[in-house]
C-alpha positions as MATLAB code, in Angstrom:
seq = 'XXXXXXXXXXXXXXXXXXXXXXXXXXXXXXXXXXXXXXXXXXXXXXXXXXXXXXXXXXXXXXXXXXXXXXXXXXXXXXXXXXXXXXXXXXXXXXXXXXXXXXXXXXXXXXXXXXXXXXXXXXXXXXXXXXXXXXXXXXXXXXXXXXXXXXXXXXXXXXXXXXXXXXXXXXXXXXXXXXXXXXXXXXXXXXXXXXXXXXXXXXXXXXXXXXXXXXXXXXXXXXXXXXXXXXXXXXXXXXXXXXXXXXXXXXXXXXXXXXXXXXXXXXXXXXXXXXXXXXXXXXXXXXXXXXXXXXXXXXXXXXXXXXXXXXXXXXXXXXXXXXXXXXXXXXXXXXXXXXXXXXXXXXXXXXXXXXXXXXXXXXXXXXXXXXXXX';
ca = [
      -3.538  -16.753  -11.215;
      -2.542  -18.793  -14.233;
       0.281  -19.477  -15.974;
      -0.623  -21.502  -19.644;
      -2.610  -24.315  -18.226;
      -1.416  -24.086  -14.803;
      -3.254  -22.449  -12.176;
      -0.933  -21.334   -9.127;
      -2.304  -21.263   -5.927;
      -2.836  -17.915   -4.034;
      -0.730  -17.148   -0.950;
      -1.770  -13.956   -0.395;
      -3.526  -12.759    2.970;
      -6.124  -10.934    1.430;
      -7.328  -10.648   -2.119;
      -5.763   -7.636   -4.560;
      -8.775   -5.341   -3.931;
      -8.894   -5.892   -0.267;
      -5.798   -4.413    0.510;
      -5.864   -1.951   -2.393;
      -8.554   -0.458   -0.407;
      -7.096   -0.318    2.619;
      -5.402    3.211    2.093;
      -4.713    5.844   -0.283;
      -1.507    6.314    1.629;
       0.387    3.485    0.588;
       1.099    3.458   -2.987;
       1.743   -0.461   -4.472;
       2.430   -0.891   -8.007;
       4.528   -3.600  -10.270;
       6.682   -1.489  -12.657;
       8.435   -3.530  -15.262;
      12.615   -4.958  -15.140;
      14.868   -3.681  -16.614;
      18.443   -5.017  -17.192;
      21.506   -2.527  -16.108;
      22.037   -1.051  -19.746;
      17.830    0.184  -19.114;
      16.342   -3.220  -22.140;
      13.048   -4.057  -20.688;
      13.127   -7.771  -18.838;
       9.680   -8.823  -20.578;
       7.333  -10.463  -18.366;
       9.341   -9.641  -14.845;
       8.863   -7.267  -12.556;
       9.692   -4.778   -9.644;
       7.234   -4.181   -7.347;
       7.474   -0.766   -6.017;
       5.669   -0.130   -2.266;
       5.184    3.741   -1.696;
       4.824    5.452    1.158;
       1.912    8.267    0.228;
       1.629   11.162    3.450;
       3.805   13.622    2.672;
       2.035   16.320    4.513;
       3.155   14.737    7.749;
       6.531   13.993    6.099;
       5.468   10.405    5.002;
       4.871    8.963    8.667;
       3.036    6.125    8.993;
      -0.743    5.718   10.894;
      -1.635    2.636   11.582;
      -3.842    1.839    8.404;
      -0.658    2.958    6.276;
       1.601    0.409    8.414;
      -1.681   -2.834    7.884;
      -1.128   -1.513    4.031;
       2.820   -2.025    4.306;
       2.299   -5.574    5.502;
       0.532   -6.775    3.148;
       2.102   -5.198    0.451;
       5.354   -6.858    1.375;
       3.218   -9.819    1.647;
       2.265   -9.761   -1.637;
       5.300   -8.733   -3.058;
       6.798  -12.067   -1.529;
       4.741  -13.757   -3.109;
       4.462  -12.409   -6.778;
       6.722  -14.710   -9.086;
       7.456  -12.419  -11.461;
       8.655   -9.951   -9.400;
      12.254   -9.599   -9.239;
      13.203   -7.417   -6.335;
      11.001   -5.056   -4.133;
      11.317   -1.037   -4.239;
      10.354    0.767   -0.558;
      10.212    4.590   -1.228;
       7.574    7.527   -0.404;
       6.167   10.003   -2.113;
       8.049   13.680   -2.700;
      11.391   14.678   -2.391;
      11.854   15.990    1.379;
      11.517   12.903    3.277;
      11.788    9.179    3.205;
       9.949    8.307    6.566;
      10.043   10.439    9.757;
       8.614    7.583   11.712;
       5.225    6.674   13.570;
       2.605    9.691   13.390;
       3.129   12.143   15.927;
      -0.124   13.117   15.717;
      -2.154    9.693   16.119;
       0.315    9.157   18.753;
      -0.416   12.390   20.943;
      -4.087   12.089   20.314;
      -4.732    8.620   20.197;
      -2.065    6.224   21.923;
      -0.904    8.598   24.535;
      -2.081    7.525   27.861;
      -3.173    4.168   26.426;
      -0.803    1.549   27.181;
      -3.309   -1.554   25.778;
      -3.465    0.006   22.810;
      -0.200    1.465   21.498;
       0.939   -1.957   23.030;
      -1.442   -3.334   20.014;
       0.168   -1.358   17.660;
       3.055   -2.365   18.299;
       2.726   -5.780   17.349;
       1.529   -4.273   14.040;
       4.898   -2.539   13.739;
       6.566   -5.633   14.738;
       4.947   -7.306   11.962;
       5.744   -4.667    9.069;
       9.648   -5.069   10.024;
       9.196   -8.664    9.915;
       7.564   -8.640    6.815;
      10.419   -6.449    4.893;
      12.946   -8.959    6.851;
      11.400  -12.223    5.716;
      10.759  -10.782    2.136;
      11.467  -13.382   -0.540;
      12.560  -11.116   -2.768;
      15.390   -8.832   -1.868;
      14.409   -5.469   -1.080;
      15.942   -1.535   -1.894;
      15.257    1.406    0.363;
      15.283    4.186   -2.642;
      15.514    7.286    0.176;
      13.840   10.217   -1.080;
      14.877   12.000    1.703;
      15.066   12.064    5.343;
      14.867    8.927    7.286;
      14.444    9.535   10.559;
      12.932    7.889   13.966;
      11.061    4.818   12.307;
      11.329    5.532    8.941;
      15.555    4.858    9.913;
      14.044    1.520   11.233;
      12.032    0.633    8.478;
      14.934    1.260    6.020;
      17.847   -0.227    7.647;
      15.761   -3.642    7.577;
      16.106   -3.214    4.053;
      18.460   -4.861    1.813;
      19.996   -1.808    0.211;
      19.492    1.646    0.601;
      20.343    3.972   -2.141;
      19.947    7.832   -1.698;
      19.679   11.504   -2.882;
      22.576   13.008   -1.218;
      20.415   15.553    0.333;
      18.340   13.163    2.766;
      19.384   13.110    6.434;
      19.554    9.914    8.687;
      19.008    9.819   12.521;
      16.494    8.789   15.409;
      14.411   10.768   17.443;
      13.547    8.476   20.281;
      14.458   10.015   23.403;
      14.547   13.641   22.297;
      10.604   13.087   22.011;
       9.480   10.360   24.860;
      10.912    7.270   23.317;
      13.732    4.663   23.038;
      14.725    3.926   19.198;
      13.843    0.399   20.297;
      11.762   -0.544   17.002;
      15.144   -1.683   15.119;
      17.677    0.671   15.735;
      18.818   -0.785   18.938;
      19.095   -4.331   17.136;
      20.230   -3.358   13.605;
      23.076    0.116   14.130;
      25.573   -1.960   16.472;
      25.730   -4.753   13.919;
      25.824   -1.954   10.982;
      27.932    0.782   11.825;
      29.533   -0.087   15.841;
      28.256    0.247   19.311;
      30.115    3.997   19.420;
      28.438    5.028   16.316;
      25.310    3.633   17.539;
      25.199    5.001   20.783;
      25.804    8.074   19.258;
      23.084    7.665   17.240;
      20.574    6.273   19.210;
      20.579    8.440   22.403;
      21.392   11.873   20.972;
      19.950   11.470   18.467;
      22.040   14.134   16.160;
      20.823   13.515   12.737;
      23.741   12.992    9.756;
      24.402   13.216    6.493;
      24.051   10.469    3.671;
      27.432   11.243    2.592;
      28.379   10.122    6.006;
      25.509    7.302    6.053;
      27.600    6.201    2.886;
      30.791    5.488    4.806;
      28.925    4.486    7.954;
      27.740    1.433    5.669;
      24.383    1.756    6.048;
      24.013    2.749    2.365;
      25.025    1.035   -0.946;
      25.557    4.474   -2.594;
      24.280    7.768   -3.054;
      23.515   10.487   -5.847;
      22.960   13.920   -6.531;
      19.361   15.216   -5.865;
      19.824   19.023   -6.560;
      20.266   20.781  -10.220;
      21.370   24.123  -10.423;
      21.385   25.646  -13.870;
      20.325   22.292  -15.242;
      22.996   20.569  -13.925;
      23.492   18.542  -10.837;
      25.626   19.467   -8.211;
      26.572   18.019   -4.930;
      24.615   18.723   -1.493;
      25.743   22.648   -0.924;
      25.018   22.345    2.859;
      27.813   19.581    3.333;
      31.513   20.675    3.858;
      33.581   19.692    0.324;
      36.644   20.087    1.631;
      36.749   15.930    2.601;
      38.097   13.092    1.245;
      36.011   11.616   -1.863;
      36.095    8.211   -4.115;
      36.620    8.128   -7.423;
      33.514    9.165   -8.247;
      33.720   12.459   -6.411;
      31.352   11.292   -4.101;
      32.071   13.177   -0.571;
      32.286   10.252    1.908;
      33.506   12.121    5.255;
      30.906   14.904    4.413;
      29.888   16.800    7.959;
      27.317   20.026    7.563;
      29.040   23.447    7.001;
      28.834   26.078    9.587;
      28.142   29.731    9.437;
      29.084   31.792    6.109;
      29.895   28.769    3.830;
      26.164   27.546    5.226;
      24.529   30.511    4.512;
      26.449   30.524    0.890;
      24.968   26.708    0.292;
      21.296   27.778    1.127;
      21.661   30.002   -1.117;
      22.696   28.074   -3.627;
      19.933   25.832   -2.808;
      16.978   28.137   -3.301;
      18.516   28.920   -7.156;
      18.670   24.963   -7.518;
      15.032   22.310   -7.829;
      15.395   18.865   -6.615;
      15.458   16.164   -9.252;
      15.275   12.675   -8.834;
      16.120   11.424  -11.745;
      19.260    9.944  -11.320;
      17.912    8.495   -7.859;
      15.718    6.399  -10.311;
      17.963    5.143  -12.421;
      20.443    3.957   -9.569;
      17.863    2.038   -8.026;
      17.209    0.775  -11.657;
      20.314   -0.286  -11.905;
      20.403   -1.712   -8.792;
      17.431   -3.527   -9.628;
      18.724   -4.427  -12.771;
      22.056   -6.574  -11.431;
      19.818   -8.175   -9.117;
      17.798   -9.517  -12.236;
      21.444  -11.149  -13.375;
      21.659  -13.837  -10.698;
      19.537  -17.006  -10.246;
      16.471  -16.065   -8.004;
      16.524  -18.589   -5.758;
      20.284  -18.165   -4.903;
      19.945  -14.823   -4.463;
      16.772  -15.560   -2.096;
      19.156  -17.990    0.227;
      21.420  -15.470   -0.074;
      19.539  -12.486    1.410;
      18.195  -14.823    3.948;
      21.687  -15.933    5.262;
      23.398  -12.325    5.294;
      19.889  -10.813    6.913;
      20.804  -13.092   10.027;
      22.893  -11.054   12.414;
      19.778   -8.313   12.117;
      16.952  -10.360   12.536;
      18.546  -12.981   15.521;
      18.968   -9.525   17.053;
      15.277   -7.911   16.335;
      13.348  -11.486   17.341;
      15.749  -11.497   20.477;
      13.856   -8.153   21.765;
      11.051   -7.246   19.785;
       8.567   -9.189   22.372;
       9.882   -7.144   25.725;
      10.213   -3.796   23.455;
       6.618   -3.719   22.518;
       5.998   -4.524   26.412;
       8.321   -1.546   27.390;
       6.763    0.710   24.775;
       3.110    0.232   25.791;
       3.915    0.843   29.046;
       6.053    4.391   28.634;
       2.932    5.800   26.627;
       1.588    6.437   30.301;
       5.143    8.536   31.240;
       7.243   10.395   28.486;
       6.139    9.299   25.199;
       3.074   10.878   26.512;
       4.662   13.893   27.416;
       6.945   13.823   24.546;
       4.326   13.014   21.488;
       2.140   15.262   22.755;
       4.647   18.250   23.258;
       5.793   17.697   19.767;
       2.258   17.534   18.067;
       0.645   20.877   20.255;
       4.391   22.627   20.038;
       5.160   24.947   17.404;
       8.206   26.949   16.350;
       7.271   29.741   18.685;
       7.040   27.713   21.901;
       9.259   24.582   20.761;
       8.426   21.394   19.958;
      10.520   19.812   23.002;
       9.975   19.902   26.868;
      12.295   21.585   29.087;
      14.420   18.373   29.911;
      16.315   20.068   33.117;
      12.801   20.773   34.501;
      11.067   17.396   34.028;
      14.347   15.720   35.390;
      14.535   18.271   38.537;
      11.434   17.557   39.495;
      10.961   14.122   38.879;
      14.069   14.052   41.251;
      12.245   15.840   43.843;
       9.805   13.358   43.857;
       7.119   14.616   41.465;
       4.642   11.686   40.460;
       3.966   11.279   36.609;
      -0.174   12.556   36.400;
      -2.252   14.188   33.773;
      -1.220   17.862   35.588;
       2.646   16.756   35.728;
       2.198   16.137   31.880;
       0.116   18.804   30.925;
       2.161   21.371   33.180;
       5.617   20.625   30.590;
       3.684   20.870   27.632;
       5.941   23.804   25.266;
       4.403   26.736   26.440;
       2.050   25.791   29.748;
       5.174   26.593   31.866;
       5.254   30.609   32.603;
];
C-alpha cells in the first residue's frame, strides 16, 4: 500500500484475496464516511463486516467465524477506515449463534475438536475487543445465543426495534459462557443477568434500550408507507422524548393477535437503521482518531479483564460437555421439528440421570424429540 511516495508496511495476516476467498458467507466491504448531516468524508472510510447465512438465521460455521477474524483484522489495520460496521444479511436476524447444525453433526461427541473451535471463537471476540477502530453492532434483528456474545463485545449496538435479544445456552446443552457470563453482569446487573443467562427468556430491544446494552433503537416496520413502532410490544409504557417505548414488554392475547396483524399489512424497512448507524458513524469521524482509539480501549476494560479471566477454562468446560448435553441438546434441536419439539424433555433427562442413568450414545439418542414413546 502506498500513500504519495510512501509505502506502508502490511500488517495484515493474510493478503486481501486470501481471506476474500475464504467464504461467501462473510460479506467485507469499505463503504465511504460520511459526516452526521450525510457530506461524504473523501478519502475515509467505514468498513462494514457482514454476516452472509441467513438461511440458518445468520449463524456462524467455522469458516464464517476464520472470515470474521480476519476481517476485524484487517479492519484494524486499514488507516482510512474510521470506525467498523458488524451486521448480517436480511432483516429477521442479527446472529442466532454457533451453527446448530455443524454442531449436532460435526462437534457433538467430539470434545478435541469443538475444544479447537473454541479457541477460534475465542479469537473472533478478541479480535472485535482489541479492534483499533471502534466498532457498531447495526442489529438487523435477533441476537441471540452467540450472536448476543458477538454483539455485546461491540462498541455500540444500534437496532430495528423489532429484533429480540437473549441466550439460548442451557435451554439447548450449553452454558452462555462465550461472553455473556463475562460481559451482562458488568452491562445490565447480576439479577438481570442471571435472568438472562439461565432462562434464557428472550426480550425486547425496547427493553435492551433501557437495559443499556444498546445506544438506541429505530423503527423497522412501515405500514402504509409510514413507520410505526413494533406492534407486538405493549405501548402503554413510559417513553423518551422521542416516543421511543423504553419499558416495552410483549403484548398478550387479543392486543397480540391485533399487532400480528398489523404486521402482515406492514414490510420491514431498514432504512432508517442505516442512517442511525450513519450517523453514528458519522460523530465518531468528529473526534481525533487516536483519542478516540485510547478511549475505546480504556472503557472496553471491565469486559475484556472479565472475558481473558475465563475464556481459557470455558473453552476447557465446553469441549468437554459436547460428550453430555450439548450433545444431547444440539442434536435435539437440529433433528427436532415443530411437530416433535426442538427441546428434550428436561424432567425426564434430570429423573433419570438422578436414578443413576450413565450419559451413552443410547441415553442420548433415547431423549432425542420424538425417540421417547
Amino acid at each position: 500500500m502506498t500513500a504519495g511516495s510512501f509505502e506502508f508496511a502490511s500488517h495484515d495476516i493474510v493478503a486481501e484475496e486470501v481471506r476474500a476467498a475464504l467464504t461467501d458467507q462473510v460479506i467485507f466491504e469499505r463503504r465511504p464516511a460520511r459526516l452526521p448531516d450525510g457530506t461524504v468524508a473523501e478519502g475515509l472510510y467505514n468498513a462494514w463486516i457482514t454476516l452472509n447465512n441467513p438461511g440458518q438465521f445468520n449463524s456462524y460455521t467455522t469458516e464464517m467465524v476464520k472470515s470474521v477474524i480476519l476481517s476485524f483484522r484487517a479492519a484494524s489495520n486499514m488507516r482510512d477506515v474510521n470506525a467498523v460496521v458488524f451486521t448480517a444479511v436480511g432483516d429477521k436476524s442479527f446472529c442466532t449463534g454457533g451453527n446448530t447444525k455443524e454442531y449436532a453433526e460435526y462437534y457433538a461427541g467430539r470434545p478435541h475438536e469443538y475444544r479447537q473451535y473454541m479457541r477460534l471463537f475465542n479469537d473472533m471476540v478478541s479480535a472485535i475487543l482489541g479492534c483499533d477502530k471502534p466498532v457498531v453492532c447495526r442489529v438487523n434483528g435477533m441476537r441471540i445465543g452467540g450472536g448476543q456474545e458477538i454483539g455485546m463485545a461491540c462498541d455500540f449496538s444500534v437496532a430495528q426495534d423489532m429484533a429480540r435479544f437473549g441466550q439460548a445456552g442451557p435451554k439447548h446443552g450449553s452454558a452462555a459462557i462465550g461472553g455473556s457470563t463475562d460481559f451482562l453482569p458488568v452491562m445490565i446487573g447480576c439479577e438481570q443477568a442471571m435472568n438472562s443467562g439461565v432462562l434464557c427468556e428472550s426480550f425486547t430491544a425496547q427493553k435492551a434500550l433501557r437495559l443499556g446494552i444498546l445506544t438506541d433503537i429505530v423503527p423497522g416496520l412501515k405500514v402504509d408507507g409510514e413507520y410505526i413502532a413494533n406492534p407486538l410490544v405493549e405501548t402503554r409504557m413510559v417513553t423518551d422524548e422521542m416516543g421511543r417505548i423504553l419499558h416495552g414488554n410483549m403484548k398478550t392475547g387479543e392486543a397480540l393477535a391485533g399487532g400480528k396483524a398489523l404486521m402482515k399489512r406492514g414490510e420491514m424497512d431498514l432504512s432508517a437503521l442505516d442512517a442511525k448507524v450513519e450517523e453514528l458513524c458519522g460523530k465518531l469521524l468528529l473526534t481525533f482518531p487516536d483519542c478516540t482509539t485510547k478511549s475505546v480501549e480504556e472503557l472496553r476494560k471491565p469486559k475484556l479483564n472479565a472475558w481473558n479471566a475465563n475464556k481459557e477454562n470455558s473453552r476447557a468446560w465446553l469441549g468437554g460437555n459436547m460428550m453430555t448435553e450439548a450433545n444431547l441438546g444440539f442434536r435435539a434441536f437440529n433433528e427436532g421439528n415443530r411437530e416433535v419439539g426442538r427441546e428434550v424433555d428436561f424432567v425426564a433427562v434430570r429423573r433419570e440421570l438422578a436414578e443413576g442413568s450413565k450419559w451413552s450414545q443410547d441415553f442420548i439418542d433415547s431423549h432425542i424429540p420424538g425417540a421417547r414413546k
